[in-house]
C-alpha positions in Angstrom: -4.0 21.0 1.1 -4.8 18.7 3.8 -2.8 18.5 7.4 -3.7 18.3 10.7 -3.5 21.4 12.9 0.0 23.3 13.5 0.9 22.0 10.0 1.1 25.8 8.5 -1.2 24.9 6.6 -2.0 28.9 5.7 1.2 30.8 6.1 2.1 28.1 3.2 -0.7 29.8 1.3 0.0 32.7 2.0 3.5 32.8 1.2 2.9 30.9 -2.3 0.5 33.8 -2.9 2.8 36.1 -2.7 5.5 35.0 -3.4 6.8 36.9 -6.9 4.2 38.9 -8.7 1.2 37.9 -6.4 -2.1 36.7 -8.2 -5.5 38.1 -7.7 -7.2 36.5 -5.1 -10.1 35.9 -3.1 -9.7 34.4 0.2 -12.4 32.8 2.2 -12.2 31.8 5.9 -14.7 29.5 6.6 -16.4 28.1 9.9 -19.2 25.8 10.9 -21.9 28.5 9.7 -20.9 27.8 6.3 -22.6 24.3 5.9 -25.3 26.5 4.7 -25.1 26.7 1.1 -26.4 30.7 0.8 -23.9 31.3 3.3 -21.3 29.8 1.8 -22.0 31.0 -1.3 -22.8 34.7 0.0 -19.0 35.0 1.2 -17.5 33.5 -1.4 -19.2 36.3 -4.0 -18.0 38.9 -1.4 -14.8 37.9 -1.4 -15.0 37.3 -5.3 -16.1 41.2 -5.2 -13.2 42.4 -2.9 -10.6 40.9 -5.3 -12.0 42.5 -8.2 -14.2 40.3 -9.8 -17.5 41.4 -9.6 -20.8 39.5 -10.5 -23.3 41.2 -12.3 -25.8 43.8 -10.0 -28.8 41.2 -10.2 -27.0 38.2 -9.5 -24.8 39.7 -6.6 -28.3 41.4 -5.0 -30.0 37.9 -5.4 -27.1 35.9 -3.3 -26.4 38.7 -1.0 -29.4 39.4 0.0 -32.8 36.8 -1.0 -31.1 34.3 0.3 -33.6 31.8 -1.2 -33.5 27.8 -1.2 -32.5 28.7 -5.2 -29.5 31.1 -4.8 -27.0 29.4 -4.9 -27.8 27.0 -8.6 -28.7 30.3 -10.1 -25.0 31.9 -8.7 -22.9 29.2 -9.2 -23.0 29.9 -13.0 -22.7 33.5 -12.6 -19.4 32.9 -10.3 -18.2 30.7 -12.9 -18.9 33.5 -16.0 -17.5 36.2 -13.8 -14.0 34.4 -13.3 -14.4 33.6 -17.2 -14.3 37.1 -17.9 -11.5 37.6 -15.7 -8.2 38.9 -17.6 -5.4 37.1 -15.8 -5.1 34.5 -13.6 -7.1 34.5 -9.9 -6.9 32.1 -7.0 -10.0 31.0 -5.0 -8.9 29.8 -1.7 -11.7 28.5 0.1 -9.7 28.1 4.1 -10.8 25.8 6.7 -12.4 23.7 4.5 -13.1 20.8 7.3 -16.2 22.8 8.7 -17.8 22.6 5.6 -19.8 19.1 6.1 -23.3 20.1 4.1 -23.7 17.3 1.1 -25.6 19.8 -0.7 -22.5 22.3 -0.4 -19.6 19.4 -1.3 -22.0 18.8 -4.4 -21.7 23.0 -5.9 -18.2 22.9 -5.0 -17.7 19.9 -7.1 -19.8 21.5 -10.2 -17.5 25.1 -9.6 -14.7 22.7 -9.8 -15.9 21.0 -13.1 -16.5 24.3 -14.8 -13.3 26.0 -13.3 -11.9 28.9 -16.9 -8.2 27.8 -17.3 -7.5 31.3 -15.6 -9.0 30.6 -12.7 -7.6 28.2 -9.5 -9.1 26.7 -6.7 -7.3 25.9 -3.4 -9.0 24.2 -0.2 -6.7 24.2 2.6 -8.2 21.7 5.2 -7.8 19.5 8.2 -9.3 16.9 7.1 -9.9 15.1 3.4 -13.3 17.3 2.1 -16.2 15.3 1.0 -15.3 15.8 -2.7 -14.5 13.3 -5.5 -11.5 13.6 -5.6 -10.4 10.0 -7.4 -11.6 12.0 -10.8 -9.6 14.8 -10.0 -6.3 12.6 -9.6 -7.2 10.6 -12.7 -7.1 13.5 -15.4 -4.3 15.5 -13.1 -6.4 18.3 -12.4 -5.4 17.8 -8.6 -2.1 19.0 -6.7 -2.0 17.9 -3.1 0.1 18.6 -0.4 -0.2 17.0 2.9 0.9 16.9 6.3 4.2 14.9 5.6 5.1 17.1 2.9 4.3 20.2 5.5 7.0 18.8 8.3 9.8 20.3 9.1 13.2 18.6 7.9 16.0 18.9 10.4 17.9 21.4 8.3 14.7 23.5 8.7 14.1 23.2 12.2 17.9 24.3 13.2 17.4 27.1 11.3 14.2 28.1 13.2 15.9 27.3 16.4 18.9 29.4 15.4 16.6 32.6 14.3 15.5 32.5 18.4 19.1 32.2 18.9 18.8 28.6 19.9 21.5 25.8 19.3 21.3 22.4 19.5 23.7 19.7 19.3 23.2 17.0 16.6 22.0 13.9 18.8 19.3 16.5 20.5 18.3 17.9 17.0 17.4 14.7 16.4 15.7 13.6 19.3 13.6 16.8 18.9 12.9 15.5 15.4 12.1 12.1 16.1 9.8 13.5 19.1 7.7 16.3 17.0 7.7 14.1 13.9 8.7 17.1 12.2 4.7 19.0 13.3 5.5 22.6 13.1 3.2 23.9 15.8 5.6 21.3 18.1 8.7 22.4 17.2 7.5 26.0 17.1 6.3 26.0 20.6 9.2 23.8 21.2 10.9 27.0 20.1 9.5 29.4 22.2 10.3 27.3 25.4 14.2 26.7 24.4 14.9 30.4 24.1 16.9 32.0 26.5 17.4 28.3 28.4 21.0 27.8 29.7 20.0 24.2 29.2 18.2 23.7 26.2 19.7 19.8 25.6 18.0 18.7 28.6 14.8 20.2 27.8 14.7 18.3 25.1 15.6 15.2 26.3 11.9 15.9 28.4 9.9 17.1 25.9 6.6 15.4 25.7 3.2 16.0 24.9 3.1 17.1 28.8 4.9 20.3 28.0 2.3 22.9 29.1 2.3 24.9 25.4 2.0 21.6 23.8 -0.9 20.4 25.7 -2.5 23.6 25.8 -2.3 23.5 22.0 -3.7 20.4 21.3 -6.5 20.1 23.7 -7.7 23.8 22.6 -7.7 23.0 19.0 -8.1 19.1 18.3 -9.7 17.5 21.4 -11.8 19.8 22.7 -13.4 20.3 19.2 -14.4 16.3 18.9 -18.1 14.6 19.9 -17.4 13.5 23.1 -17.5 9.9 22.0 -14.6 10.6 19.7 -13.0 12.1 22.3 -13.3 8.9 24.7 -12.1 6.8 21.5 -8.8 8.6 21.0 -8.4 8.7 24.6 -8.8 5.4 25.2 -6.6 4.2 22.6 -3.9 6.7 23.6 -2.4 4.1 25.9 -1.4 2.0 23.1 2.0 2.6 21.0 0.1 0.6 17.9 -3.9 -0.4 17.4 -5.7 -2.4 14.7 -9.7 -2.1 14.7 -10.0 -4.9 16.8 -8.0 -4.4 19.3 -9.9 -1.1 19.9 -13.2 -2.8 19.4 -11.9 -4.6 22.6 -10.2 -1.6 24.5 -12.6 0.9 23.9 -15.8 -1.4 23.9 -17.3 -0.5 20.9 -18.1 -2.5 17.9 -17.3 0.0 15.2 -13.2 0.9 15.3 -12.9 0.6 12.2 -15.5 3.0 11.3 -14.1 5.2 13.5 -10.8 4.9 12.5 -11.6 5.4 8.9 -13.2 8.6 10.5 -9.9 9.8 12.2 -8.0 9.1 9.3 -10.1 11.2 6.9 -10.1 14.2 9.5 -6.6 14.1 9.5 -6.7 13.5 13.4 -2.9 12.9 13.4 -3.4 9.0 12.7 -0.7 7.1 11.1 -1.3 4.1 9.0 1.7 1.6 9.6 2.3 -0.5 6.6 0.5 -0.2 3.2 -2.4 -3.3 4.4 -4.6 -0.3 6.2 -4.4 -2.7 9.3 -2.4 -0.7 12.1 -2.5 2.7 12.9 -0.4 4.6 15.7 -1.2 8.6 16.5 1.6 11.2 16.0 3.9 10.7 19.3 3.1 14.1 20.9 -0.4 14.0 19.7 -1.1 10.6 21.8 1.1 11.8 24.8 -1.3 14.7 25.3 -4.3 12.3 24.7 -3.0 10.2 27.3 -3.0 13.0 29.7 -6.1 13.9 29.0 -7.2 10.4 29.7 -5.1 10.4 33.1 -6.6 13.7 34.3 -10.1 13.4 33.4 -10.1 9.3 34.1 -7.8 8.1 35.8 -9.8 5.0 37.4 -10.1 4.1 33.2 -5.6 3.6 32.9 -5.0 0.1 34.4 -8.1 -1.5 33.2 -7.5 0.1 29.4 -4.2 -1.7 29.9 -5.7 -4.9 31.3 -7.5 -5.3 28.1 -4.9 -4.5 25.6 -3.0 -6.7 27.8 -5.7 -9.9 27.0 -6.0 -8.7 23.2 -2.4 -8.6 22.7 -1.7 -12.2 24.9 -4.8 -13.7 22.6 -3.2 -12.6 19.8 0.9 -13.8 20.1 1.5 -10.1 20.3 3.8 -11.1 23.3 6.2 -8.3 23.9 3.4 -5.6 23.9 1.3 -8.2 26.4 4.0 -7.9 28.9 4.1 -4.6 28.5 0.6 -3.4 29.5 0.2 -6.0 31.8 2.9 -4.0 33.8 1.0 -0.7 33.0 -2.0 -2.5 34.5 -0.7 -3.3 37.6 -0.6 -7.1 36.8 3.1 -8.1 37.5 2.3 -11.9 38.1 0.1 -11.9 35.1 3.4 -10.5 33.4 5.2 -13.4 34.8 3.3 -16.0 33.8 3.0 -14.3 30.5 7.0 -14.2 30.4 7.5 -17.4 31.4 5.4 -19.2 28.8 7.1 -17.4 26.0 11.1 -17.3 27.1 12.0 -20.2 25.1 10.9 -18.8 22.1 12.6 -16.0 22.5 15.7 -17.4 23.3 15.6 -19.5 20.6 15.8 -16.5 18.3 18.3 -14.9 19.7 16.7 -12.6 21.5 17.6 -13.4 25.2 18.6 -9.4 26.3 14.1 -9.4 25.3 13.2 -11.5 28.4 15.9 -10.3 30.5 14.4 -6.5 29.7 11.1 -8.4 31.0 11.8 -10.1 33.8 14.2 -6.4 35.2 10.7 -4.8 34.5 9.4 -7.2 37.0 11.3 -5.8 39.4 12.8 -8.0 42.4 12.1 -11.1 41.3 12.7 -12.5 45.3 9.5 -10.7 46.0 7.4 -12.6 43.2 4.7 -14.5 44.3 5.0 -16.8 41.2 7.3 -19.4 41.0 7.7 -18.9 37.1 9.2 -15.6 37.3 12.1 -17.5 39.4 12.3 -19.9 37.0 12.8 -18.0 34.2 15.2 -15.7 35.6 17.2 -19.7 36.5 17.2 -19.9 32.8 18.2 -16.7 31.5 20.9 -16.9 34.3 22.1 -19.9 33.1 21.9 -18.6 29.6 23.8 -15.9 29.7 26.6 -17.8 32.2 26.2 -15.9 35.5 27.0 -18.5 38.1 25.8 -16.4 41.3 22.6 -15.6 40.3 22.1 -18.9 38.8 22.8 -20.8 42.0 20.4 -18.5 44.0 18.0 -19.2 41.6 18.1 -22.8 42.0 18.4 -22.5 45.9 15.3 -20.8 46.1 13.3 -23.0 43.6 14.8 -26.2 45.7 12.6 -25.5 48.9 9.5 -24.3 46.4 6.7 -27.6 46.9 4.8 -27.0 43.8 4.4 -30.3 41.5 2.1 -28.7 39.5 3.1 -27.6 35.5 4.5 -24.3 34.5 3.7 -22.2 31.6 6.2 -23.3 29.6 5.3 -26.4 29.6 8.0 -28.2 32.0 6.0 -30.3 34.2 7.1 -28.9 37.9 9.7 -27.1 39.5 11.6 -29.9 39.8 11.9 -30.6 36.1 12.9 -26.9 34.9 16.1 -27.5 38.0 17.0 -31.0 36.9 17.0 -29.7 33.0 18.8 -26.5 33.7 21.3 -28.5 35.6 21.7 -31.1 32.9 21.7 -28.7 30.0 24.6 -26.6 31.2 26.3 -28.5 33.6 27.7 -26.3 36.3 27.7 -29.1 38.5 30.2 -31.4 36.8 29.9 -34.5 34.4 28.3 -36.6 37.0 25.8 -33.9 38.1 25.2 -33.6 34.3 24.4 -36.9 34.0 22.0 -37.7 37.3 20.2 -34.6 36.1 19.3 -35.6 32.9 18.1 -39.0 34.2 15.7 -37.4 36.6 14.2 -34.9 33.7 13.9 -37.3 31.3 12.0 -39.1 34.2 9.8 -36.2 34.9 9.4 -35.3 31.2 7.5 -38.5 30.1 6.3 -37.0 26.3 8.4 -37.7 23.7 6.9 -34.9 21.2 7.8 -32.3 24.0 10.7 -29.7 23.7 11.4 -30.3 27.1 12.4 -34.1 26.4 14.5 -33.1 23.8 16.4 -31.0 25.8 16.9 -33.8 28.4 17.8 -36.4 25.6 19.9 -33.9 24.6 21.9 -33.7 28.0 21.7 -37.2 28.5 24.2 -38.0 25.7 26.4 -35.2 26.0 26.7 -36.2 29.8 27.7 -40.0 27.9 30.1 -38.0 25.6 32.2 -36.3 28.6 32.1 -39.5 30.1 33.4 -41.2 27.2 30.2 -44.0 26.9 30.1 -43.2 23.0 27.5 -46.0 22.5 25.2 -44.4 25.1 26.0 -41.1 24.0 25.0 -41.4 20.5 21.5 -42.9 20.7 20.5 -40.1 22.9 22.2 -37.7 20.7 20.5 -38.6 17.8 17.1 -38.9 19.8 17.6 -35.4 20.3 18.7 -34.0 17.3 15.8 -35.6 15.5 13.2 -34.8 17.5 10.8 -32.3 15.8 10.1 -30.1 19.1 13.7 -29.6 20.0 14.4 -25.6 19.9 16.7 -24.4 17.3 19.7 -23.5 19.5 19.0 -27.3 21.3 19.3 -28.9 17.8 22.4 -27.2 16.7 24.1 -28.4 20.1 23.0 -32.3 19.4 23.6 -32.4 15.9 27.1 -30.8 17.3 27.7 -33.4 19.4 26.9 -36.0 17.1 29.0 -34.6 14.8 31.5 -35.0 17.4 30.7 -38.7 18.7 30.7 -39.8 14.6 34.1 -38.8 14.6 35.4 -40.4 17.3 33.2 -43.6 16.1 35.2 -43.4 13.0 32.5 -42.2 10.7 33.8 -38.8 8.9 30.8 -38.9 6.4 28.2 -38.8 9.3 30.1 -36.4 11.2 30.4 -33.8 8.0 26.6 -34.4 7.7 25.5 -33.4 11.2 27.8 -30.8 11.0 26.4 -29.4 7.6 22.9 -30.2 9.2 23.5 -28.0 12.3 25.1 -24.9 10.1 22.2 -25.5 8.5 19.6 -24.7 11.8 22.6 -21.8 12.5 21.8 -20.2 9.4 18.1 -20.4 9.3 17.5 -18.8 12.5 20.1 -16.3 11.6 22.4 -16.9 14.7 26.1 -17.0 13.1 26.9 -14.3 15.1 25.5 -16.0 18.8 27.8 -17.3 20.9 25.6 -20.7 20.9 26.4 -21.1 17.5 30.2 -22.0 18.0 29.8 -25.7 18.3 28.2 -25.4 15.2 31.2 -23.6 13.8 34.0 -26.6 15.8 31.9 -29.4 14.5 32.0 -28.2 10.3 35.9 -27.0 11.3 36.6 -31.0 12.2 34.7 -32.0 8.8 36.4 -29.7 7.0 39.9 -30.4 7.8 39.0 -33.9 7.9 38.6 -33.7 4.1 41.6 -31.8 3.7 40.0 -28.5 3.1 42.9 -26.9 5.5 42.3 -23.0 4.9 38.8 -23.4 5.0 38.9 -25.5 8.5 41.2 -22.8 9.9 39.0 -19.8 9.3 35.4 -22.0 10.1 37.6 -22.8 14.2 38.6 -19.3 14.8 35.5 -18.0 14.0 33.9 -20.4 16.2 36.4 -19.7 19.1 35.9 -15.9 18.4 32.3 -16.2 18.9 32.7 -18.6 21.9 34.7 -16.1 23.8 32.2 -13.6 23.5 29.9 -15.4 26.2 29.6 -18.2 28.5 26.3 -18.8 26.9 25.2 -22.4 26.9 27.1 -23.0 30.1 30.8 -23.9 31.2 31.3 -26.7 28.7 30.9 -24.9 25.0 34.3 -23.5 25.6 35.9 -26.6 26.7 34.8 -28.4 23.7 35.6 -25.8 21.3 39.5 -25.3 22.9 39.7 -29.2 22.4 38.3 -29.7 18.9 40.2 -26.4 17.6 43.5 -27.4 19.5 43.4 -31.0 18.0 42.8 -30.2 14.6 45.0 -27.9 14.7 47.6 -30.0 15.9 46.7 -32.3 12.7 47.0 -29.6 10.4 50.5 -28.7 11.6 49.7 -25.4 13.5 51.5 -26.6 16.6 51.6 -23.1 17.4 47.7 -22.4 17.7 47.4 -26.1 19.7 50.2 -25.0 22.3 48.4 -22.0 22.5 44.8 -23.2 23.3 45.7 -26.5 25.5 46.4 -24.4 28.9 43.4 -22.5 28.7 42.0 -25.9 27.9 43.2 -27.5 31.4 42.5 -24.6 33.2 39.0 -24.7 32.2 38.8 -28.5 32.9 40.1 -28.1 36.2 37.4 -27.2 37.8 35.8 -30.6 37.4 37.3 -33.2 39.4 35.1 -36.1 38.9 34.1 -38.0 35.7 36.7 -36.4 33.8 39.2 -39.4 32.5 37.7 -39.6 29.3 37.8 -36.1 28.5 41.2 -35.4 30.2 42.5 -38.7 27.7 41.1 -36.5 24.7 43.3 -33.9 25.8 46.3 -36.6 26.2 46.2 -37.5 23.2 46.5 -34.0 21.5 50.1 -33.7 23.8 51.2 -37.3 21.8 50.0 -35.6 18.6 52.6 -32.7 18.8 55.5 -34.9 20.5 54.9 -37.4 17.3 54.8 -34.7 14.5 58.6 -33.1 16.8 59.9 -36.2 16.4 59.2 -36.2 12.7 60.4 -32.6 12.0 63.7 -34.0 13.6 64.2 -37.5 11.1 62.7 -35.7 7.8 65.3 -35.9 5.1 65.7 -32.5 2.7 63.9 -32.3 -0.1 64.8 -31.8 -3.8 63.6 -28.6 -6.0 61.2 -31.1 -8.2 59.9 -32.9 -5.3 59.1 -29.3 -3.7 57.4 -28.5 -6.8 55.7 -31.4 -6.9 54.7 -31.0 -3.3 53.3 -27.4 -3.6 50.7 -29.3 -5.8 49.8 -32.0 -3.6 47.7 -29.4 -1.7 45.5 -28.8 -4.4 42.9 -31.2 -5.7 45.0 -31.8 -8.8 45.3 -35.2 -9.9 48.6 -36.6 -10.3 48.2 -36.8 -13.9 47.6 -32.9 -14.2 50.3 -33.0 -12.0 52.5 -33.7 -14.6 51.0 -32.0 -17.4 51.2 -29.0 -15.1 55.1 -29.3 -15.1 55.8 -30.9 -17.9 56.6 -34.5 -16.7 55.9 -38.1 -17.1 53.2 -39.5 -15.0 55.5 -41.8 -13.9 58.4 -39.3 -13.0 55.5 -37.5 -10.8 54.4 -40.8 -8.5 58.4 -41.5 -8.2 58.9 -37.7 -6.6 55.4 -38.1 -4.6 57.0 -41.4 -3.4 60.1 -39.9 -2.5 58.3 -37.2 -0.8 56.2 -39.1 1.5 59.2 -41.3 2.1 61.2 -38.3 3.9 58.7 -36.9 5.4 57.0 -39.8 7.2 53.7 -39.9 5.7 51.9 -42.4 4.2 49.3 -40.2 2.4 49.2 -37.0 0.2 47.2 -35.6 2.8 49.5 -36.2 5.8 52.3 -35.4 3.4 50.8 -31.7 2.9 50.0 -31.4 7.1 53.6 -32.2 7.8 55.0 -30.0 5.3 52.8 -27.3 6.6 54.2 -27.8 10.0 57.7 -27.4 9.1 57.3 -24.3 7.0 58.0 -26.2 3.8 54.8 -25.2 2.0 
C-alpha cells in the first residue's frame, strides 16, 4: 500500500485486520534506524515472537542479540521455516516502509518475499514506492496494491464524515470541498474538525486552502520538513506553477536535473500528479502546493516574482500563451503581459476564444494607465469585436494622438494601421469611412503574405459591395479570400461576400461555391455557434434556395439570423446583411410574412448611415417590388383543378415529370398539359417559380 501522508494508510490496515475473524499478525513500525539490516531483522523476529510464531532458541538468541554482519542470511531462513510451520494463516505488516532505504535490506525482503508459505502474507504500507522489484510481482499476480487514489475519500464518504461531527453541507460546497482536498483524507478530516460547531460552514469552505492553519501545520510537520533541503527548495520553487514539465523546472528552479528529481517525487509519493499517460507534466495535489507556496512566501519571499518571471519566459518561448500572461502578472511585469497579449489576440479570436483576451487585458487592470500602446490597441479590437461602440471610440481617440510609427507585436506596422484596419473592418463610421480606411491600410500594409493585408483587402471590397462598385468589389474580395494568411473568421467573411457579389454578378454556381467554401472554414474551426459565422450561414441560405432546396434554405437563414442576434460581433454591418439576404430570399420563396417582418428592422438599422448608401438602400427597393409583384399575382391567379394540384404537390420534389406520371398513373403527355396549365394560372414560367408562388398562397 503506497499513499502519501493523511491517506489512512494504517487505520486501512488495521481495520482489514480485523475486520471478521482477525488473523494472526505481526506488526512492525519502522523508522530510519531500520536501514540496518540486524535491526530490521531483530524487530521483525520480535514481533514474529509476540504474535506467536516463535523462531527456534538459537536462531532468535543469534538475531537478538550477536548482532553480527551474518545474522540476518542465517535468520531469514529460519523466519521463513517458522511461518512454514505456522497452522493458519498470519500477516506480516512491515509499516512505514519509506524509511527503509538500505539496498542490502530491499534485497532480504525481496528473498522473504520469494520464499513467502502460502499461509503466510506480507503487507508494506508505505509513502513512497519501496526499492523492491516489483514488475515480477505484478507479472505472476503475487501483488495487490492499493494506492493513494483508491484511498480518497468519494463524496458520499466525506458527507458522512461531515455528518458524524454533525456537519452539513449543501451539494455545490460538498463539491467544492471535494474538488479542493482531492478527496486526501487528512484534508477533509482536519477540514472536519474546523467545520464543526461553525454557524457558517459554506463560507468556510468556499476559503479553504492550503493556508488553513491545521492544514499547513499538517503538511509542513510531516512532508516538508522531512525533505533534504534541496528537495525542499525544488518543490517550493515549483509550487508557483499550476502545471511543470522537467524543463520548465530545469529553468525555474535552476537546476539541470528535474527530471531526476521528479522521478524522485513521484516514487516517494510526494503528492505529484502525472497529467496525461506521456509522463511529461506533472502538477502537485492542490492543497499540497498551496502550503508549498506558503512556505515559499514566508521563508523567500524576494524568490516569488522572479520564480514567476521565469516561468513567464519558459512558457512565452514555448507558445504556452495563456499561462505566460499569467505569471507575468504574478511577476509584477504588466507591460510584459501586454505586449505578450497583444502579439497573440488574433489568434485567439480566431478560435473563438475572444472572452480569453478580454479576461487578459481586465487582468491588466486600467488599461488608460498602460504605458504600452499595445494594450490600447488590443482592447480597440476586442471592443470592436464584441460591438461596444463607447469603448471602441475612446480607444481609438486615445490611440489617434499616440506618435509611434514603429510596429506592434502583432504584426500591424504602427498605430495608425491597427485604427485604419479596425475602422475598415467593422465600419462604425459609415460606407465612406469604410472605404477611405481600407485605402490607407492597405497603404500602410505593403506585404501581401501578411494577415493584416488580407484583412484590408478584405474591407476594401466589402466597402465596394455597400457601395455597389461590384467590379471593384469582387477582385478585392477574392484577393482576400484567397490569401493564405487571412484568419479563419476573416476568410469566412470574404468568401461571404463573394458569395454575395457572384450572385448579384449573376453567377449562382460561384456563389454556392464560396458559400460551401466558407461553411467549410465555419466548420473546421468549430464556430457554428459564433455569431461571426452568420454570414456564412446567409450566404449557403441564398445558394440553397437558389437551387430550389426551399426547406433546407429556410432553416440554414434562421439559424444564421439566430446566431446574428446574439452579438454585434464583427461590427454594425453583419446584421444588415443578414436582414437583407434572409428578407429577399424569403420574399422569393413566398414567405412574405418573414420578409415584412425583417425589412423594418432592416431600415432601422440602415438609418444610421446617411452617406454612400444608394446602392444598398436600392437592394432593399427592390425586395418592396418583389412582394408588390408576387400581391399582384395572388390577385390574377386562376383556381386550380384537383389533377393539376396533384400534379403540383410533385413539382416540389425532384421527380421528373416522367415519374410524375408513373407516380399517378398518367400519360406523360397528360402530366406536361396539367404542368402547362399550372404555370399558366399561376404566372410562372418555371417549375420552380410555379412551387414559390404556390407556396405563397398557401396552395402547397
Amino acid at each position: 500500500m503506497a499513499a502519501p501522508a493523511g491517506y489512512g494508510k494504517t487505520t486501512v490496515v488495521a481495520q482489514w485486520l480485523h475486520a471478521g475473524t482477525p488473523p494472526t499478525t505481526a506488526w512492525v513500525s519502522l523508522d530510519p534506524g531500520d536501514n540496518d539490516p540486524d535491526r530490521l531483522w531483530t524487530h521483525v523476529a520480535a514481533a514474529l515472537e509476540r504474535a506467536g510464531c516463535p523462531l527456534p532458541i538459537d536462531e532468535l538468541s543469534r538475531v537478538l542479540g550477536h548482532r553480527s554482519a551474518g545474522a540476518p542470511s542465517a535468520v531469514l531462513p529460519a523466519i521463513v521455516n517458522a511461518l512454514a510451520a505456522m497452522p493458519d494463516d498470519l500477516v506480516l505488516v512491515l509499516d512505514d516502509f519509506q524509511s527503509v532505504q538500505s539496498p542490502a535490506c530491499h534485497e532480504q525482503v525481496e528473498f522473504l518475499i520469494r520464499n513467502l508459505p502460502v499461509q503466510a502474507h506480507l503487507v508494506i504500507v508505505t509513502r513512497s514506492d519501496p526499492g523492491l522489484r516489483l514488475g515480477r510481482l505484478r507479472v505472476s499476480h503475487d501483488l495487490a496494491e492499493l494506492r493513494a487514489e483508491d484511498l480518497a475519500f468519494t463524496a458520499p464518504e466525506a458527507a458522512q464524515m461531515l455528518a458524524d461531527q454533525g456537519v452539513h453541507l449543501s451539494e455545490d460546497t460538498l463539491a467544492q470541498l471535494m474538488e479542493r482536498t482531492e478527496g486526501w483524507p487528512a484534508a477533509l478530516y482536519l477540514a472536519t474538525l474546523s467545520l464543526a460547531g461553525r454557524a457558517e460552514p459554506d463560507d468556510f469552505v468556499r476559503r479553504f486552502t492550503g493556508d488553513n492553519r491545521f492544514i499547513g501545520d499538517y503538511l509542513t510537520e510531516e512532508v516538508l520538513s522531512r525533505q533534504p533541503d534541496r528537495i525542499r527548495d525544488f518543490i517550493t520553487a515549483l509550487s508557483i506553477l499550476e502545471r511543470f514539465s522537467a524543463p520548465l523546472c530545469d529553468h525555474v528552479a535552476g537546476v539541470s536535473d528535474s527530471a531526476v528529481l521528479l522521478h524522485e517525487l513521484e516514487r516517494t509519493n510526494l503528492f505529484l500528479i502525472p497529467l496525461g499517460v506521456d509522463g511529461e507534466w506533472f502538477r502537485f495535489h492542490h492543497i499540497f502546493a498551496a502550503v508549498a507556496r506558503s512556505e515559499l512566501t514566508f521563508t523567500h519571499p524576494e524568490r516569488v516574482q522572479p520564480f514567476h518571471a521565469l516561468a513567464a519566459e519558459w512558457f512565452a518561448a514555448n507558445g504556452h500563451i495563456s499561462e505566460a500572461v499569467q505569471h507575468s502578472l504574478a511577476a509584477g511585469r504588466a507591460d510584459d503581459a501586454a505586449l505578450l497579449i497583444h502579439a497573440n489576440w488574433l489568434e485567439y479570436a480566431d478560435a473563438g476564444r475572444a472572452a480569453t483576451v478580454i479576461g487578459w487585458l481586465e487582468s491588466l487592470g486600467e488599461i488608460s494607465g498602460s504605458t504600452v500602446p499595445a494594450a490600447r490597441a488590443t482592447a480597440a479590437w476586442m471592443a470592436a469585436l464584441v460591438g461596444d461602440e463607447p469603448a471602441l471610440a475612446e480607444h481609438l481617440a486615445a490611440l489617434d494622438s499616440v506618435v509611434d510609427d514603429g510596429p506592434l507585436p502583432d504584426g500591424t506596422r504602427s498605430i495608425e494601421s491597427t485604427t485604419a484596419l479596425i475602422r475598415g473592418l467593422f465600419g462604425y463610421g459609415g460606407p465612406l469611412d469604410i472605404l477611405a480606411s481600407a485605402q490607407r491600410a492597405l497603404e500602410l500594409e505593403t506585404d501581401d503574405h501578411s494577415r493584416f493585408h488580407a484583412i484590408a483587402q478584405c474591407s476594401l471590397g466589402h466597402a465596394h459591395y455597400v457601395l455597389g462598385d461590384l467590379d471593384q468589389a469582387i477582385t478585392a474580395i477574392r484577393a482576400a479570400a484567397r490569401s493564405a494568411s487571412a484568419p479563419g473568421i476573416v476568410r469566412v467573411l470574404a468568401l461571404s461576400l463573394q458569395s454575395f457579389i457572384e450572385s448579384e454578378r449573376g453567377d449562382r454556381v460561384r456563389s454556392r461555391e464560396c458559400a460551401e467554401l466558407a461553411m467549410a472554414v465555419v466548420d473546421a474551426r468549430g464556430l457554428r455557434s459564433s455569431p461571426q459565422a452568420s454570414l456564412a450561414f446567409a450566404a449557403l441560405g441564398q445558394a440553397q434556395a437558389a437551387a430550389g432546396k426551399v426547406d433546407d434554405a429556410r432553416t440554414t437563414l434562421e439559424l444564421g439570423l439566430s446566431l446574428r442576434r446574439q452579438s454585434n460581433a464583427q461590427g454594425v454591418w453583419g446584421p444588415i446583411h443578414h436582414l437583407l439576404i434572409t428578407a429577399r430570399v424569403a420574399a422569393q420563396l413566398g414567405a412574405s410574412s418573414l420578409a415584412y417582418e425583417l425589412l423594418p428592422e432592416l431600415a432601422e438599422r440602415m438609418s444610421r448611415f446617411s452617406e454612400g448608401m444608394a446602392a444598398m438602400r436600392s437592394r432593399e427597393d427592390a425586395i418592396h417590388h418583389l412582394l408588390s409583384d408576387q400581391t399582384t399575382v395572388d390577385v390574377l391567379g386562376e383556381p386550380l383543378t384537383g389533377r393539376e394540384l396533384d400534379v403540383l404537390r410533385l413539382l416540389q420534389g425532384s421527380l421528373s415529370l416522367q415519374e410524375i406520371a408513373s407516380h399517378l398513373f398518367l400519360s406523360a403527355n397528360t402530366v406536361k398539359t396539367h404542368a402547362r396549365a399550372v404555370y399558366r394560372k399561376l404566372g410562372a414560367h418555371s417549375r420552380t417559380e410555379a412551387v414559390q408562388i404556390a407556396r405563397r398562397q398557401s396552395l402547397i
